[in-house]
Structure formats: structure tokens, C-alpha cells
C-alpha positions in Angstrom: 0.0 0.0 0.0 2.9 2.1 0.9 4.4 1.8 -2.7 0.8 2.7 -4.2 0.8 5.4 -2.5 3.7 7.0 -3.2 2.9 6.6 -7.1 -0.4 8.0 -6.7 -0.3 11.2 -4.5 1.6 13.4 -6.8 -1.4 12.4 -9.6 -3.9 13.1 -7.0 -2.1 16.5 -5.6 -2.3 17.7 -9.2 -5.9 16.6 -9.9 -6.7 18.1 -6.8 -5.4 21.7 -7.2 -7.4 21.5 -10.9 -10.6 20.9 -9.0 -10.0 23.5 -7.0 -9.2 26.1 -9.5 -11.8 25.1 -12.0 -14.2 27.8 -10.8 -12.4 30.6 -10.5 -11.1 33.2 -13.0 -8.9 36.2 -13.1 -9.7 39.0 -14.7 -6.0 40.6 -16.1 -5.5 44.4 -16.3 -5.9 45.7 -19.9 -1.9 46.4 -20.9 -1.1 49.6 -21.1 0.4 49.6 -24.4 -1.8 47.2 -26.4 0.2 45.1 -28.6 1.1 46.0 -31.8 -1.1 45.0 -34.8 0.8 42.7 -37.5 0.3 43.3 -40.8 -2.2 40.9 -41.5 -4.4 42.0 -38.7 -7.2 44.9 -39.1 -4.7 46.5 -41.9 -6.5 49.4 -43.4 -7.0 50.4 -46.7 -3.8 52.3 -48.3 -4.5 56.4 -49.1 -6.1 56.9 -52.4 -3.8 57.7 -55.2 -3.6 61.5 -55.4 -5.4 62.5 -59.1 -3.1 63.1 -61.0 -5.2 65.9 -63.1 -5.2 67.8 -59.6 -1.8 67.1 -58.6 -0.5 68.7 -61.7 -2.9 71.7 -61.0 -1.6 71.8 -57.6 1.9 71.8 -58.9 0.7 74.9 -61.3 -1.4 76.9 -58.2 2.6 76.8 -56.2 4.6 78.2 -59.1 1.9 81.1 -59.3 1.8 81.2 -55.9 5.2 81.7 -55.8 5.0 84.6 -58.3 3.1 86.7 -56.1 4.8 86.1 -53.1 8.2 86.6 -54.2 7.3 89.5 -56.0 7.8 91.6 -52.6 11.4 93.0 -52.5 13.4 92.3 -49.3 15.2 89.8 -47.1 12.8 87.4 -46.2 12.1 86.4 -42.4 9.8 83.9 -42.9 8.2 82.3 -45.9 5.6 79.2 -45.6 2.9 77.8 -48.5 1.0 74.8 -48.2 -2.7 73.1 -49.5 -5.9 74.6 -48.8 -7.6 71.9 -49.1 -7.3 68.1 -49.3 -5.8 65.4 -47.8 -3.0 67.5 -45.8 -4.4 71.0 -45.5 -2.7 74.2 -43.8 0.6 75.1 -42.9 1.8 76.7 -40.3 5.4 77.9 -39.1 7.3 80.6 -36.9 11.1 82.4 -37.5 12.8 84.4 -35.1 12.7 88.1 -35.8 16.0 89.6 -35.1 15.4 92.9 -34.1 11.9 95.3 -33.2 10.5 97.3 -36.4 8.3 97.1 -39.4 7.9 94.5 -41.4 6.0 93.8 -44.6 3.9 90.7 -44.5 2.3 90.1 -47.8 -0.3 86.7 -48.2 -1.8 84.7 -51.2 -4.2 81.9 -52.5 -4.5 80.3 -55.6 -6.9 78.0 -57.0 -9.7 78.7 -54.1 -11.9 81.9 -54.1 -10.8 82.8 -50.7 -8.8 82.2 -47.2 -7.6 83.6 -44.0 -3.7 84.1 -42.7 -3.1 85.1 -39.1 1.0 85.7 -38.3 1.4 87.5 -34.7 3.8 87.3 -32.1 3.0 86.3 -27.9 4.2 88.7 -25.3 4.2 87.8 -21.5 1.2 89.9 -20.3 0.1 91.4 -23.4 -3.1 90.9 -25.1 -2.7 88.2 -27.5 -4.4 89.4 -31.0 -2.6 88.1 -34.2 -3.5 89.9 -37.6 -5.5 88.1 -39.6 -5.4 88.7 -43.5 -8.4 88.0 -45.7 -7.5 87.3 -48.9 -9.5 86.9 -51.9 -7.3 84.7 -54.2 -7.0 87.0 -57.0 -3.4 88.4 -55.5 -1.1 88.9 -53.2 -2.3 91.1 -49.8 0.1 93.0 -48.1 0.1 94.8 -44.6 3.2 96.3 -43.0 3.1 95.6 -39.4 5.1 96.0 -36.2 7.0 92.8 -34.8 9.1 92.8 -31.9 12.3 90.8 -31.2 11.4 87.5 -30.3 9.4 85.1 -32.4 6.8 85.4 -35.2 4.2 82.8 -36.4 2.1 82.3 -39.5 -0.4 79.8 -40.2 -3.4 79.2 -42.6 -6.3 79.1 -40.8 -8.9 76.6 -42.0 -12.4 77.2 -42.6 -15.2 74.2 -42.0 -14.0 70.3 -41.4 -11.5 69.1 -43.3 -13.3 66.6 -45.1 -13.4 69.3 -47.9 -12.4 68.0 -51.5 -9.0 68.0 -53.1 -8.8 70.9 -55.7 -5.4 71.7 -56.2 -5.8 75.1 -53.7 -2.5 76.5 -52.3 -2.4 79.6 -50.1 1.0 81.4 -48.3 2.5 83.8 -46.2 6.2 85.8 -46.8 7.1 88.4 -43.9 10.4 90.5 -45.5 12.0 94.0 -43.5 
């Protein structure tokens, strides 16, 4: 009995620690950084292919663009053009301006019938109230304002969602003094 014994309890030891856990359950903490997806898992469908009829008017709207912006005489402290609409809309940037004075900040659009520009600077206890330009997209707007040392920004800012069609649209901002 002694050797059936000995053969038997660590068969019984394990059914009995089975039995005893059959009923219970653990809930595990969600990870924090769920694991990565593979590729074959919940991949989603690649960007649509750009048209190529608007990309080319797209590439047209930025060499315009660039004509009116450029046409502005001075060295340039900041300069920044992007979509207005599409896929990857807006832009926005800032420079450091060097020293206090007047600057001339001079905006576009091309290809849209109209947009809004704000560049402005931040001041430590000052009112902040960036100047917005309007423009109407049949050429360049400019407005000579005053900057102080420190830094400016510039960005387009975006009317409605931006689930708005691609059209080719390009808008931008130079600051020269």
C-alpha cells in the first residue's frame, strides 16, 4: 500500500489543485500599451492615389503662388505655403525676428476663391491678437506691421471640417524687412 501510494499522491495533488481552481477566474489588467497589430491583422485600406489631373494643378497653383509672393522686394524672415484643401491642408510655421521694427507681410491663395492668414507674435502679459489677413485669391495682400524681437508665427487658418475635396488650392504667407 505504501508503494501505491507514493505513485499515486503526486497524480492526485495535481488533480486536486485543478478541482479546486476550476471555478475561479482572473480578470487581467488591460496592458497599457496594447500590442502592436501585424500586418495581416485589421490593416486598413492604403490612401487613395492623389489624381493626377489635380496634382499637376496643384503643382501649377505653387509656381503662381510663388510669383506673387516673391514679387515683394526684401530679405525674407519667414516664408511658408501649403494646401488649402485636401488630404494634408494648412501650414503653419514661426522664424525668429532679429530685431523690433516694421515688417511687410504680404499673403496669397490660388486656385480657391478665398482664405484667412493670421501671423502674430506672444508677449508675457500682453493681449494676444494676431493679424488676420483676408485674402480673396486674385493676389497677393500685403500689410506692413510691427514685430518685436522674439518670435513670429504664421499659419493658414482653416475654414469648415476638413473633409473638404482635393482641388489643387495653395495659399501662403512671406514676412520680408
Amino acid at each position: 500500500m505504501k508503494g501505491l501510494r507514493g505513485r499515486h499522491v503526486p497524480a492526485l495533488s495535481l488533480t486536486v489543485a485543478l478541482c479546486g481552481t476550476a471555478g475561479c477566474s482572473y480578470d487581467y489588467p488591460e496592458p497599457l500599451h496594447p500590442p502592436a497589430t501585424s500586418p495581416s491583422q485589421g490593416r486598413e485600406s492604403p490612401a487613395p492615389y492623389p489624381d493626377p489631373l489635380v496634382l499637376e494643378l496643384e503643382v501649377k497653383n505653387y509656381a503662381q503662388l510663388d510669383r506673387l509672393l516673391k514679387a515683394v522686394p526684401g530679405p525674407v524672415l519667414l516664408f511658408e505655403e501649403g494646401p488649402l484643401d485636401g488630404p494634408a491642408r494648412g501650414f503653419g510655421t514661426t522664424a525668429k525676428v532679429p530685431a523690433a521694427g516694421l515688417y511687410t507681410v504680404t499673403a496669397a491663395c490660388v486656385g480657391a476663391s478665398s482664405a484667412t492668414v493670421a501671423v502674430g507674435q506672444e508677449h508675457p502679459g500682453a493681449p494676444f491678437r494676431p493679424e488676420e489677413l483676408a485674402l480673396d485669391c486674385a493676389g497677393a495682400t500685403s500689410r506692413v506691421i510691427a514685430l518685436e524681437q522674439g518670435y513670429v508665427f504664421a499659419h493658414l487658418v482653416l475654414p469648415g471640417p476638413g473633409d473638404t475635396p482635393w482641388t489643387g488650392a495653395v495659399g501662403g504667407i512671406r514676412v520680408t524687412g
